[in-house]
C-alpha positions as CSV (number, residue, x, y, z in Angstrom):
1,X,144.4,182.5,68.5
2,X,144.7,185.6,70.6
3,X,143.2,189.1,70.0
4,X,145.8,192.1,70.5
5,X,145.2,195.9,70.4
6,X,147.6,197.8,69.3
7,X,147.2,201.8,70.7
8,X,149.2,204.8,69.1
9,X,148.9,208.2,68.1
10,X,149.5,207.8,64.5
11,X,150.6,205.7,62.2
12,X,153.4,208.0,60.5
13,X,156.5,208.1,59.2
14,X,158.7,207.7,62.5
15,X,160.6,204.4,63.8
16,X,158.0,203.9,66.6
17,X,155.0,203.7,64.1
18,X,157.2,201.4,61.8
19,X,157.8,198.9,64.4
20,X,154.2,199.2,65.4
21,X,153.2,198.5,61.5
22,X,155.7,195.8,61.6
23,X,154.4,194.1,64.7
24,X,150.6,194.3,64.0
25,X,151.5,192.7,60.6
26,X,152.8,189.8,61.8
27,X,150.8,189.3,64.6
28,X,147.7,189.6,61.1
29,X,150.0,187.3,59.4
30,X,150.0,184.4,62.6
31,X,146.3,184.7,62.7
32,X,145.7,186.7,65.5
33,X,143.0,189.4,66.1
34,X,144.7,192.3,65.5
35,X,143.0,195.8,65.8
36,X,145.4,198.8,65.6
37,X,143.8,202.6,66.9
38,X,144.5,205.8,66.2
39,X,144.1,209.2,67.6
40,X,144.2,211.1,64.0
41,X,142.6,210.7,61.0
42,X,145.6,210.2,58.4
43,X,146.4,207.4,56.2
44,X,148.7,205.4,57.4
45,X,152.4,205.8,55.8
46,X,153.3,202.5,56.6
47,X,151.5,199.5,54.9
48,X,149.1,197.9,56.6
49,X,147.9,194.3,56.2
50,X,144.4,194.0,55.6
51,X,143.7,191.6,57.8
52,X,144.4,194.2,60.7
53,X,141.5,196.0,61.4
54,X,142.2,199.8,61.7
55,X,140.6,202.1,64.3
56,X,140.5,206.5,63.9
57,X,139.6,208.4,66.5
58,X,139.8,211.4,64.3
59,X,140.5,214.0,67.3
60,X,141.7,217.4,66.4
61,X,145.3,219.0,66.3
62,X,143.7,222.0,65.7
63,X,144.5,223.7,69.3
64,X,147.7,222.9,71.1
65,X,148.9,224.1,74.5
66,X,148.3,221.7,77.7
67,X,144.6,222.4,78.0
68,X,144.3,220.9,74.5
69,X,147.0,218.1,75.2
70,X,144.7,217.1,78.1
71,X,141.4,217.1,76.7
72,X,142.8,214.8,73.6
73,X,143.6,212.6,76.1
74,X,140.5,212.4,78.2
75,X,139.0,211.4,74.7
76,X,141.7,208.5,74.1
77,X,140.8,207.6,77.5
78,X,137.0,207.5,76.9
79,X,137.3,205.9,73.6
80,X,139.8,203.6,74.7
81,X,138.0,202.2,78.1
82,X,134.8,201.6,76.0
83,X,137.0,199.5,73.7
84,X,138.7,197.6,75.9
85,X,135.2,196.4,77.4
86,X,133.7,195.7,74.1
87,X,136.6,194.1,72.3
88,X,138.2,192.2,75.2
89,X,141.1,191.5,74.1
90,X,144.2,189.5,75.4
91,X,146.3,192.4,75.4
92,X,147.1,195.7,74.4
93,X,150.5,197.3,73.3
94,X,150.7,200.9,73.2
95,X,153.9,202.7,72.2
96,X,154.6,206.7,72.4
97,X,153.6,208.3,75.8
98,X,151.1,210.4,74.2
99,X,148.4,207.5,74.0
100,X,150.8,205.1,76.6
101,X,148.9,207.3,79.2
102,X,145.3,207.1,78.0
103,X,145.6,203.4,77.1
104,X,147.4,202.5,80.3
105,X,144.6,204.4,82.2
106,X,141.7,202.9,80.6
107,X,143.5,199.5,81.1
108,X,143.8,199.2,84.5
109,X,139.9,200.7,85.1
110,X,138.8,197.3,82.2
111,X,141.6,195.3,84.3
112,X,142.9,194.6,80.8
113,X,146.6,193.5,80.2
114,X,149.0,196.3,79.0
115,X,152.3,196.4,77.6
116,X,154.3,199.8,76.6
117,X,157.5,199.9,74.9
118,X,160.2,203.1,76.2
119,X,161.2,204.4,73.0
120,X,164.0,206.6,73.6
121,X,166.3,208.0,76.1
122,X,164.9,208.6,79.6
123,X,165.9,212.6,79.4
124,X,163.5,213.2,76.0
125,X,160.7,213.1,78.4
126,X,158.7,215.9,79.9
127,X,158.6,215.5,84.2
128,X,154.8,214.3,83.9
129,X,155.6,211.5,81.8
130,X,158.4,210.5,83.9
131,X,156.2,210.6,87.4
132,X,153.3,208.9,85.4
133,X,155.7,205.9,84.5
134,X,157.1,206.4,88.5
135,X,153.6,205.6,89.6
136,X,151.9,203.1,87.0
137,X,154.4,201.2,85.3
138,X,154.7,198.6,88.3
139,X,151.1,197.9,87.9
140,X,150.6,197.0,84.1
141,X,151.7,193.4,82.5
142,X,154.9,194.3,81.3
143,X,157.7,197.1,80.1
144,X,159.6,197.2,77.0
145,X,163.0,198.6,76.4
146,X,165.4,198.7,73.7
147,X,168.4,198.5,75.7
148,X,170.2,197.4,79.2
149,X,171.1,201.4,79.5
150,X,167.6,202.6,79.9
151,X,166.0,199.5,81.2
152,X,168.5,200.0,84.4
153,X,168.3,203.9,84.8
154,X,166.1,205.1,87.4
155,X,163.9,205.1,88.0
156,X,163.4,202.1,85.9
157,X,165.6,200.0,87.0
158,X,163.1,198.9,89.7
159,X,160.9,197.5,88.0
160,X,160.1,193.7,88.2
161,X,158.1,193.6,84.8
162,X,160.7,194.1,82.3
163,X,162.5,192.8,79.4
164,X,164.7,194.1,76.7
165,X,163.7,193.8,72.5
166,X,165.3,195.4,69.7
167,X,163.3,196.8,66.8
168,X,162.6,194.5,63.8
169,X,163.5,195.3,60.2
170,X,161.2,196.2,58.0
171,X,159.5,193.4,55.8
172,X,161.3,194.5,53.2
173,X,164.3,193.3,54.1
174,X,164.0,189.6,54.6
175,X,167.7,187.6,53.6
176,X,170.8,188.8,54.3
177,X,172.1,191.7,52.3
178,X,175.0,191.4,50.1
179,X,177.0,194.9,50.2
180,X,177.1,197.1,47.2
181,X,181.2,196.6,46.0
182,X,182.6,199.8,46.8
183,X,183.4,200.6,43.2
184,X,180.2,200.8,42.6
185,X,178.9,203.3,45.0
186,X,177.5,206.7,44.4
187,X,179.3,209.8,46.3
188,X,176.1,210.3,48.4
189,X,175.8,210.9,52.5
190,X,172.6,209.8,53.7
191,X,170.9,210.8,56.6
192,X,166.8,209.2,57.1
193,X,165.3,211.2,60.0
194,X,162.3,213.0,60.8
195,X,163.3,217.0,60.2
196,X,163.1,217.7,64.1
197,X,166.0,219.4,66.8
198,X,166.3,215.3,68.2
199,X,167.7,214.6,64.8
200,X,170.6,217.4,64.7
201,X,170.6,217.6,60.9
202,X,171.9,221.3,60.8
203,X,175.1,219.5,62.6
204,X,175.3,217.2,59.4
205,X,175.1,220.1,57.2
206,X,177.7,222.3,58.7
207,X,180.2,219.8,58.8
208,X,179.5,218.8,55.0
209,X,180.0,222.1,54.3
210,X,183.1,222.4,56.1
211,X,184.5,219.3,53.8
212,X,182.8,219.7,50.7
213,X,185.6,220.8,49.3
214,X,187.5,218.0,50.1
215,X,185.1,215.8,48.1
216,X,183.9,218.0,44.9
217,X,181.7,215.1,43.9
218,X,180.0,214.1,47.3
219,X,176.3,215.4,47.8
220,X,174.2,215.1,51.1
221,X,170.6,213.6,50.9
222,X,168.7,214.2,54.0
223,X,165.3,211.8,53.8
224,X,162.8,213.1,56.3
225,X,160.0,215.6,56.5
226,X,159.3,217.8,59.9
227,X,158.9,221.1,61.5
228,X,162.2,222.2,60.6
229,X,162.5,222.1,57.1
230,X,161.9,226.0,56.2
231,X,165.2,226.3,58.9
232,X,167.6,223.7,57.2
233,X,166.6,224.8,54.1
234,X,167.9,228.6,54.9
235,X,171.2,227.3,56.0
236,X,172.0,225.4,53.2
237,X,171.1,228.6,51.4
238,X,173.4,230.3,53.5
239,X,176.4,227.8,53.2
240,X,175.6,228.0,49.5
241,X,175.3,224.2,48.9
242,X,171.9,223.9,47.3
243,X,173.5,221.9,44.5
244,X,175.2,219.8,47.2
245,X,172.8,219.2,49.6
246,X,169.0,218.0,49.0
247,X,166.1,217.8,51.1
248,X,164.2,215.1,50.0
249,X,161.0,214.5,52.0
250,X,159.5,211.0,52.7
251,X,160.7,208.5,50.9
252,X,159.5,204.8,51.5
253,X,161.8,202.4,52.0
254,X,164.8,205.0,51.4
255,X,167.9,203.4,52.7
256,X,167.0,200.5,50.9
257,X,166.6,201.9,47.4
258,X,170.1,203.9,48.4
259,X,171.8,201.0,49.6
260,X,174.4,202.2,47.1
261,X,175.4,205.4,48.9
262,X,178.7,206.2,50.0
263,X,178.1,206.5,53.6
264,X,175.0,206.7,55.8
265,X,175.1,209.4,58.8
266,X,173.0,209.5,62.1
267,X,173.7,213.6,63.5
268,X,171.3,212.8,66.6
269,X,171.7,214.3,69.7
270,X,169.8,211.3,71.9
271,X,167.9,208.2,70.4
272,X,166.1,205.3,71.7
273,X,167.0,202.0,68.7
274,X,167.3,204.2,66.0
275,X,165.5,202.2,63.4
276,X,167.5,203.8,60.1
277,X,171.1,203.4,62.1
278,X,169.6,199.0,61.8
279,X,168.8,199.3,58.4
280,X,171.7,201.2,56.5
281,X,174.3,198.7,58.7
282,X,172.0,195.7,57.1
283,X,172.2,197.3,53.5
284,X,176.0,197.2,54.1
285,X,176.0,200.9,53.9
286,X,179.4,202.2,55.7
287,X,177.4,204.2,58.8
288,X,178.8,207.0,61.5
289,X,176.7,207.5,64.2
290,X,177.4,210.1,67.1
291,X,177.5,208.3,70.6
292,X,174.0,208.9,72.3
293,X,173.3,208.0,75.8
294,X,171.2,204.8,75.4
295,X,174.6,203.0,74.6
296,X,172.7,201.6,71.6
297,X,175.2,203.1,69.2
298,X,178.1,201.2,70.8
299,X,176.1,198.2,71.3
300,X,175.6,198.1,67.3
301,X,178.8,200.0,66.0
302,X,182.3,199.1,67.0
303,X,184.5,201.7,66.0
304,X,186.3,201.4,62.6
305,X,185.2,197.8,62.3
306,X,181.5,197.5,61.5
307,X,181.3,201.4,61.2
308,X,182.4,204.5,63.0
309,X,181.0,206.7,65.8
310,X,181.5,210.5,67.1
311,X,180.6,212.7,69.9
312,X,177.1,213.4,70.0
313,X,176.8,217.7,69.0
314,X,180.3,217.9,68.4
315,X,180.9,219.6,64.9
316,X,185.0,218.7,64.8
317,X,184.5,215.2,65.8
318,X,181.9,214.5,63.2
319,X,183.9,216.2,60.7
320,X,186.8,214.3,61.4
321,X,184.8,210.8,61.4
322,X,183.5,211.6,58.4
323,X,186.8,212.3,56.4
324,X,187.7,209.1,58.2
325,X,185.3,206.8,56.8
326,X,185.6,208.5,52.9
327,X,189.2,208.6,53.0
328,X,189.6,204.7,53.9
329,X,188.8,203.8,50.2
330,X,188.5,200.4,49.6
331,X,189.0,199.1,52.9
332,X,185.4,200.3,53.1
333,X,184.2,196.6,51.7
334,X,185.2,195.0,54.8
335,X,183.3,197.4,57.3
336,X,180.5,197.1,55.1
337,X,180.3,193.7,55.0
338,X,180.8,193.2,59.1
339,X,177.9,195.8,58.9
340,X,175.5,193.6,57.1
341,X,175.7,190.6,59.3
342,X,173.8,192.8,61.8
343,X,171.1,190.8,60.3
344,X,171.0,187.7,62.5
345,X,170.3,190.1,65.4
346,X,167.8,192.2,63.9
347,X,165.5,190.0,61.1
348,X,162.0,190.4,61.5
349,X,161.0,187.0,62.4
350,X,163.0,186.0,65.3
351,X,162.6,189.5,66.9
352,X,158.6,189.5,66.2
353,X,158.7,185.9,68.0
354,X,160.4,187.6,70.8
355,X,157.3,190.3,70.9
356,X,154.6,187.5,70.3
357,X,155.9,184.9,73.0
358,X,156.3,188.3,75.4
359,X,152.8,189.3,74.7
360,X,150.8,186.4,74.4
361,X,152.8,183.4,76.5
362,X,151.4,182.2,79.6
363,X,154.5,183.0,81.6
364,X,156.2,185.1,78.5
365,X,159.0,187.3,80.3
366,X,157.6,189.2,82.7
């Protein structure tokens, strides 16, 4: 068996760290070494098998600003480059550019193999990140995307060490979902995102509020926690929905134990494979999503078949979508059902194969 690091800066609630959890799991589970590091010091939200040994740094958040960002990741380099040569392992996989960097850094210096994983859209990241990639990412083992739009935009499409892998479910999810009958459903919108500006929530609210009374019965759920909670919280006061629409935090396993809502609703303005987008289609959960410029949204959703989709920041067009997909009634079933068999492209084990045979086979695909 093979030993595999796996490098990130925490082990959170976001779709990057749940695929990480995810991966390291089964990687535990098909008796590889597995050693997962972390910059922080946090428990880990996801669950973690125990057979995956788990690394803290424990740096400081204390200080931000770019003098603080680049000492934090002089000391992921250090730490990293003295595990590397003590553990040496097969590979490494590091995901999120914040400890991509370090790890790919102290890599090449071990002559260790490294893969990294784009996670979103090429504009979400800062002009260092983008001339980092420019200049290192010919030189590691291997690149994943999580689509054919980002793997061939520049600059990336030049590179020869490539592939493209879609995010795995969660474990929780491991036959085919039968769809909740629509008589059955609960008048809830659901939205699962981190509270951040990527995730446009305040655009979900204002256009609830603008057809609320449309649907006296319907509520919005938002499940997420972030840095913008105290703002979306002052605008539902101001719309005067606080008995319509509910903040609820982090929720494990959320779309699943809602799988019963009415309608699921992605408000982002860009996205990388949005993880919840997978799961509430899965669930059978009717799901709008605006039209972000990975393409992944049109690559899952086609439009008033499996689901619906809407102009990314446009306020009428999500509006109208969503009156759409609550006015079609019963006709929902059939959408929800097409939704669900998203599953054959998506279940854990074939895509985890995909990762393990990319990782660890002699030729894999790079």
């Amino acid at each position: 068996m093979s030993k595999i690091i796996f490098t990130i800066d925490t082990i959170g609630s976001g779709g990057a760290e749940r695929v990480m959890a995810t991966l390291a799991n089964y990687m535990a589970e098909k008796d590889h070494t597995v050693i997962m590091v972390n910059a922080d010091s946090s428990k880990p939200f996801y669950q973690i098998d125990n057979r995956v040994t788990l690394k803290k740094m424990n740096l400081s958040w204390d200080k931000s600003g770019r003098v603080a960002m680049l000492e934090r990741m002089v000391q992921k380099y250090l730490y990293l480059e003295k595990l590397f040569k003590k553990e040496k392992p097969d590979v490494v996989l590091s995901f999120l550019y914040n400890m991509e960097i370090p790890a790919i850094l102290a890599a090449l210096t071990t002559k260790t193999k490294i893969v990294v994983s784009v996670r979103n859209s090429v504009q979400y990241y800062p002009r260092y990140v983008q001339l980092f990639r420019r200049i290192f990412f010919p030189h590691i083992k291997g690149v994943v995307f999580q689509s054919t739009v980002v793997q061939h935009t520049y600059p990336f499409n030049r590179l020869k060490n490539s592939c493209v892998i879609v995010n795995p479910l969660m474990g929780a999810i491991h036959d085919k979902v039968i769809p909740v009958e629509y008589e059955q459903r609960k008048p809830w919108i659901i939205n699962v995102a981190r509270l951040m500006p990527q995730k446009n929530q305040a655009l979900l609210i204002n256009a609830f509020a603008h057809i609320s009374a449309q649907y006296p019965q319907m509520e919005l759920h938002i499940f997420g926690e972030g840095k913008l909670r105290t703002a979306l919280e002052q605008l539902i006061e101001e719309l005067n929905l606080k008995n319509r629409v509910f903040l609820e935090g982090n929720v494990p396993d959320a779309i699943i134990k809602n799988k019963d809502a009415r309608l699921f609703v992605m408000s982002s303005d860009h996205e990388g494979f949005p993880n919840a987008l997978v799961e509430a289609m899965v669930c059978g959960i009717p799901s709008l999503s605006t039209k972000f410029d990975t393409g992944v949204a049109e690559q899952l959703i086609r439009d008033g078949e499996n689901g619906f989709l809407c102009e990314a920041g446009n306020l009428q067009d999500l509006e109208k979508q969503m009156i759409r997909a609550l006015d079609i009634g019963e006709k929902i079933q059939s959408i929800s059902e097409k939704a669900s068999d998203l599953f054959d492209m998506v279940n854990t084990e074939r895509v985890c194969s995909e990762w393990e045979q990319y990782l660890l086979g002699e030729e894999g695909r790079v």
